[in-house]
C-alpha positions as CSV (number, residue, x, y, z in Angstrom):
1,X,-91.2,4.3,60.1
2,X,-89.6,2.2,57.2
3,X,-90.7,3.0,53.8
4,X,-90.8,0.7,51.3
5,X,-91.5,2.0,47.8
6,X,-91.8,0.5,44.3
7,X,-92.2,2.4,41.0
8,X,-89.0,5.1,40.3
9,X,-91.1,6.6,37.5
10,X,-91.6,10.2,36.1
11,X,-93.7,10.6,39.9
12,X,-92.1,8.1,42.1
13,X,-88.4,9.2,41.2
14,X,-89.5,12.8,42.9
15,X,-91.2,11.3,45.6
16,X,-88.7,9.0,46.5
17,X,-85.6,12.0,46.4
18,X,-87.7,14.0,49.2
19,X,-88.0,11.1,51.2
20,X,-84.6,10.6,51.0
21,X,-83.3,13.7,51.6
22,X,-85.8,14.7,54.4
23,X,-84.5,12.3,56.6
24,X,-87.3,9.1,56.1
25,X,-85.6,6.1,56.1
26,X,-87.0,4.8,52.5
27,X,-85.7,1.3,50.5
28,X,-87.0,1.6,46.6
29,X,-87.2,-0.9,44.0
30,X,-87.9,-0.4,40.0
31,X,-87.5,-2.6,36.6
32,X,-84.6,-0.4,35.9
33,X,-81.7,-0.4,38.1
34,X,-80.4,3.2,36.6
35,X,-83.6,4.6,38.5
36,X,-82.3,2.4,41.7
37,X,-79.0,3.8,41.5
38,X,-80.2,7.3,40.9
39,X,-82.4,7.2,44.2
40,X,-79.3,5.6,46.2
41,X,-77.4,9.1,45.3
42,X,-80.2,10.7,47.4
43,X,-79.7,8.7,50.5
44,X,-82.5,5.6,49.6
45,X,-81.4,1.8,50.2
46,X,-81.6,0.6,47.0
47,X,-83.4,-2.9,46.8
48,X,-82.4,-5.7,44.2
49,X,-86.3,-6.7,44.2
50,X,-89.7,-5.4,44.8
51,X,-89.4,-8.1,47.6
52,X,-86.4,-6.7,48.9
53,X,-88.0,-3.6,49.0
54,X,-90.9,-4.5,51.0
55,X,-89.8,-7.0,53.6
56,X,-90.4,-5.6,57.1
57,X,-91.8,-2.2,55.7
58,X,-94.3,-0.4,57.8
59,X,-95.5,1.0,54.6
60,X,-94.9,0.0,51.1
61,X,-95.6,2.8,48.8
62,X,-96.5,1.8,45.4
63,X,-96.2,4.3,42.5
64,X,-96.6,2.3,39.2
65,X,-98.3,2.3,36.0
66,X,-101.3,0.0,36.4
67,X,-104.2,-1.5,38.7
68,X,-103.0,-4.5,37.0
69,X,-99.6,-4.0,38.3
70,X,-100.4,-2.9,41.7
71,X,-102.2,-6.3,42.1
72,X,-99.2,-8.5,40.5
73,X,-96.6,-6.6,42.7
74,X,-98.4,-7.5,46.1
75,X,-100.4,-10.4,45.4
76,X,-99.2,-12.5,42.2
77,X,-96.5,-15.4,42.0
78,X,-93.9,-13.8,43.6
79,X,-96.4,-11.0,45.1
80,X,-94.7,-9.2,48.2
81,X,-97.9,-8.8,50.7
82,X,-96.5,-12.1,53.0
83,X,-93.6,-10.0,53.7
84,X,-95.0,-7.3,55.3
85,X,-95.5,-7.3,59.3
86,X,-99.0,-7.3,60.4
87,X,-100.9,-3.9,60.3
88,X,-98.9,-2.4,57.3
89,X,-100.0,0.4,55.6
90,X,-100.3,-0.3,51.5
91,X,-100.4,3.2,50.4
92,X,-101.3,2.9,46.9
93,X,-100.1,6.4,45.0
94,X,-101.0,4.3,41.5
95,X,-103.8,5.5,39.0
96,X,-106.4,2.5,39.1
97,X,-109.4,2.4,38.8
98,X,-112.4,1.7,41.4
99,X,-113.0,-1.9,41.4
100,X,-109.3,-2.3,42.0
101,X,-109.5,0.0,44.9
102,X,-113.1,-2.3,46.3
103,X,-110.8,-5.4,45.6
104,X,-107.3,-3.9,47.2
105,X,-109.0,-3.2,50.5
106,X,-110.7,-6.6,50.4
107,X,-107.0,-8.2,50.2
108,X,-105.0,-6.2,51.8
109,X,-107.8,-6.6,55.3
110,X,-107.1,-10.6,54.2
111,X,-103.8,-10.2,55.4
112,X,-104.3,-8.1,58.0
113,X,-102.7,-5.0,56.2
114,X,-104.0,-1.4,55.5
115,X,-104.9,-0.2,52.0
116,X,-104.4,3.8,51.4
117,X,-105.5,5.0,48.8
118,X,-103.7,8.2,47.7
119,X,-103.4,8.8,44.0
120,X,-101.9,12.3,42.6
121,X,-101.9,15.3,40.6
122,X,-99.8,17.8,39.0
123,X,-96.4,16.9,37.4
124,X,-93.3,14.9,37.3
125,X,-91.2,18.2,38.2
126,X,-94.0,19.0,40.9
127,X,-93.4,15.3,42.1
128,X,-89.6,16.8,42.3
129,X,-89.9,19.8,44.0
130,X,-92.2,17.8,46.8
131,X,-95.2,20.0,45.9
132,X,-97.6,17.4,44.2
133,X,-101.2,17.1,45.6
134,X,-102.1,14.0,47.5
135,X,-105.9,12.5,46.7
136,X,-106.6,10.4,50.4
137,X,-109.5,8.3,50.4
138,X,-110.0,6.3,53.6
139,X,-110.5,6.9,57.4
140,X,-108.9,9.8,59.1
141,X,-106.6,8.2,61.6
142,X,-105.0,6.5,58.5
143,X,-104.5,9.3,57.1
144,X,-103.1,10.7,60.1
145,X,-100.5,7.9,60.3
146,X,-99.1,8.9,56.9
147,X,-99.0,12.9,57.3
148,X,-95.2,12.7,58.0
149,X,-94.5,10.9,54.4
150,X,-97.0,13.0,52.8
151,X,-95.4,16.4,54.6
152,X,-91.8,15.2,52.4
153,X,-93.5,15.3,49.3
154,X,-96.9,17.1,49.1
155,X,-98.1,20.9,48.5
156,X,-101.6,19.7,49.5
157,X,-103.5,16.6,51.0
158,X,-106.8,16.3,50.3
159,X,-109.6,14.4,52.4
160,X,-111.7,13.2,49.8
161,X,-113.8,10.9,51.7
162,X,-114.1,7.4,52.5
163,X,-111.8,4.7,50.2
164,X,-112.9,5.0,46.8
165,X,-113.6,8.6,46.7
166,X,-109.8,9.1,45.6
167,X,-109.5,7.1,43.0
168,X,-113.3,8.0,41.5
169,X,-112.0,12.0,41.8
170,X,-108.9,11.4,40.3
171,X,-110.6,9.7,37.1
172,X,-112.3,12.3,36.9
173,X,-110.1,15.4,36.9
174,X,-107.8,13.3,34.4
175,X,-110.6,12.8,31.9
176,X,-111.3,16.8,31.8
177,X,-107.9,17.5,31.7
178,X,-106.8,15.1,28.7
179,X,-110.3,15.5,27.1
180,X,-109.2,19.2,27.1
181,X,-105.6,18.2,25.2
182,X,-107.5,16.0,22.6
183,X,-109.7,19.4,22.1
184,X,-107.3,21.7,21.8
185,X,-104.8,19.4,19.9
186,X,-107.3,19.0,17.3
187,X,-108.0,22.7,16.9
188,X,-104.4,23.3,16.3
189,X,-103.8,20.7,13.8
190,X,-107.5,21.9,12.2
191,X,-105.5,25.5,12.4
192,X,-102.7,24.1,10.9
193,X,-104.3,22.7,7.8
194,X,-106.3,25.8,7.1
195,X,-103.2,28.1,7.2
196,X,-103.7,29.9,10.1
197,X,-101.2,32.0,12.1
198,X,-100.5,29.7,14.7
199,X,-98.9,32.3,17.1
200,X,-102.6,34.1,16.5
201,X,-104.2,30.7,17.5
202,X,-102.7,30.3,21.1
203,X,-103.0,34.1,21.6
204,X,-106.2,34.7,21.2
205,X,-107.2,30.9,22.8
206,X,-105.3,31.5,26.2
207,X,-106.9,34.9,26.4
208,X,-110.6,33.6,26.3
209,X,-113.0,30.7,27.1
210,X,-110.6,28.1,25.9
211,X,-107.8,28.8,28.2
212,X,-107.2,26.0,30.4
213,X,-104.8,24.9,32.7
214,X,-103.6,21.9,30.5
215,X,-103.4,24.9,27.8
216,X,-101.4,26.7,29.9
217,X,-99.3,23.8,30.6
218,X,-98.9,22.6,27.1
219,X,-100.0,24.5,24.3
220,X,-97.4,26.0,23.6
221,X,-94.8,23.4,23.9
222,X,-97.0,21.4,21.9
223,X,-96.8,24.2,19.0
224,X,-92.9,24.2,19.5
225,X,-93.2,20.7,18.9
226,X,-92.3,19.4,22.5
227,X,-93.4,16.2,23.4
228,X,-91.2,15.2,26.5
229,X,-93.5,12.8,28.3
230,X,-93.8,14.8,31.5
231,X,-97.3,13.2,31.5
232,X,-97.5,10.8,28.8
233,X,-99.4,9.3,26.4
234,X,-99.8,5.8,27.4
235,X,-100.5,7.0,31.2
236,X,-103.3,9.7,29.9
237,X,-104.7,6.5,27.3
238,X,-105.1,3.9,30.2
239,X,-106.7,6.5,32.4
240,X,-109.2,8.0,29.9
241,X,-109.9,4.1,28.9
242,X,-110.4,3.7,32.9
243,X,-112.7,6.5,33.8
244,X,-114.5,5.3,30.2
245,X,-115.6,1.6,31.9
246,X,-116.7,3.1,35.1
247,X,-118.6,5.5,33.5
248,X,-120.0,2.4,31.4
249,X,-120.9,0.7,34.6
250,X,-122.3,3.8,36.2
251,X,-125.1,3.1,33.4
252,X,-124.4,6.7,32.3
253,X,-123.7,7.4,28.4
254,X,-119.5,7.6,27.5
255,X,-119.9,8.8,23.8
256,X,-117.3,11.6,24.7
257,X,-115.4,9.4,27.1
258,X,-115.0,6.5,24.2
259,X,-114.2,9.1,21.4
260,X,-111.4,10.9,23.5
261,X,-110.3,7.4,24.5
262,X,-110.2,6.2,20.9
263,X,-108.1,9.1,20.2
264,X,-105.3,8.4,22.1
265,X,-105.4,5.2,21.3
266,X,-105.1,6.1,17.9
267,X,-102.0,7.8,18.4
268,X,-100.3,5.3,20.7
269,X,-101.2,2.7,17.7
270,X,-99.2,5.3,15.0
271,X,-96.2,4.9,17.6
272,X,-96.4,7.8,20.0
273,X,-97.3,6.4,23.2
274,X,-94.1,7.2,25.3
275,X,-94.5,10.8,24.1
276,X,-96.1,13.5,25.9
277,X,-99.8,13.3,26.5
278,X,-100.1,16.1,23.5
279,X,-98.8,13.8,20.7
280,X,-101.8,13.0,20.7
281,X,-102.0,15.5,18.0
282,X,-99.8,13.8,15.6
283,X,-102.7,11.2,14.5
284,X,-104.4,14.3,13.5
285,X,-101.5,15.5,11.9
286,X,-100.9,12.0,9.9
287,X,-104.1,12.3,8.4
288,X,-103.8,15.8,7.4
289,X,-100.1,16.0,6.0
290,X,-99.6,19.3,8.4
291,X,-97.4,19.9,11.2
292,X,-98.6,22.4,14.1
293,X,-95.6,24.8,14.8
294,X,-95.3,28.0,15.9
295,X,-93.8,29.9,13.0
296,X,-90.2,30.2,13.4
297,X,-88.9,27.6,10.7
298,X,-87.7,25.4,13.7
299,X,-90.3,25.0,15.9
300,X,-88.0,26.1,18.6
């Protein structure tokens, strides 16, 4: 098949080399042509425009940053979607939210294309080593179409259900995850103000009923004052703020949901949005006058 794919992000970049290099023949597109040239030294066709990219492609991959995106990309002013042969597969890796996902399918049948929905989880260095986990939501025989460009680049695929299971999953396990950042990013910098040992803190957190994956993942790089954005910010803002307005049309209370929301939005106002997800603790930290570091001098 020919692979079109759009968005050479933190996840796309990874997803794109293992395409590459695992023999798919796969012609990518992004906003900055260093990304473009960095796929090209993998063996991708580099593409001088998302229409480039998706002219003629059995499937287009899309792997940007928002439902709002996805939607300009195929079906806005200079939207791609009349360049793709009948029967195409849209395979959507994209964090949206579920009315996108209604409306996509709606569009995409329009045209007579196929809409996939397949957002994921884990990491940028996950996305890298072709071991991230592939969310599918949709009918089995699509899914069976794309197993050999999920096999270049997943660990796992999961068969959530039909089309807008993925998407409402995903929300989901993204809203514990950075509700559980906000929580323990918080603690630290309340830890921090008080004095407290913060090598103590993480101990005797990680080795009890606050341990957490996303603790395990970032604690302590967020004490040693590491804020690369493997997951960042912005991405864990706009999808907190998603899974907040479904959960407001569900008719089902978001105290929590708006309150960890308003948080990182807080913190993306005071200028840290293309941090890490855990800078979030700096907007704590600007109202307390304390730094959260491990206690080494250097935070390193």
């Amino acid at each position: 098949m020919t692979i079109g794919f759009i968005g050479l992000g933190g996840m796309g970049a990874g997803l794109v080399r293992n395409l590459a290099t695992k023999g798919q023949a796969v012609r990518c597109f992004d906003l900055d042509p260093a990304r473009i040239d960095r796929m090209a030294g993998f063996g991708a066709v580099p593409a001088a425009s998302a229409r480039e990219a998706a002219e003629r492609a059995s499937v287009l991959a899309l792997c940007v940053t928002t439902a709002e995106a996805v939607e300009a990309i195929l079906f806005g002013p200079d939207g791609v979607a009349d360049l793709l042969p009948a029967g195409a597969i849209v395979l959507d890796h994209t964090t949206v939210n579920p009315g996108h996902v209604d409306r996509m399918n709606r569009l995409c049948a329009g045209r007579g294309l196929r809409y996939a929905e397949a957002p994921m989880t884990r990491t940028p260095i996950h996305a890298e080593q072709g071991k991230v986990n592939v969310l599918f939501g949709g009918e089995a025989v699509l899914l069976d179409e794309l197993r050999p460009v999920f096999a270049c680049y997943a660990e796992n695929v999961f068969h959530v259900g039909p089309s807008g299971h993925a998407i409402r999953l995903k929300l989901i396990h993204n809203y514990i995850a950075f509700a559980n950042v906000a929580a323990f990013c918080e603690g630290f910098a309340l830890a921090a103000r008080e004095g407290l040992d913060m090598t103590k803190v993480i101990d005797i957190i990680s080795a009890a009923g606050g341990k957490s994956g996303m603790m395990d993942l970032y604690g302590e790089k967020t004490l040693r004052r590491d804020f690369a954005p493997y997951m960042s910010l912005a991405n864990a803002q706009k999808d907190v703020k998603y899974y907040a307005r479904w959960l407001e049309e569900a008719g089902l209370p978001g105290f929590m949901a708006e309150s960890v929301h308003q948080t990182y939005a807080l913190a993306a106002a005071l200028g840290h949005a293309d941090e890490g997800c855990t800078a979030v603790i700096k907007a704590y930290e600007h109202l307390s006058g304390v730094e959260a570091r491990l206690p080494d001098g250097n935070g390193s």
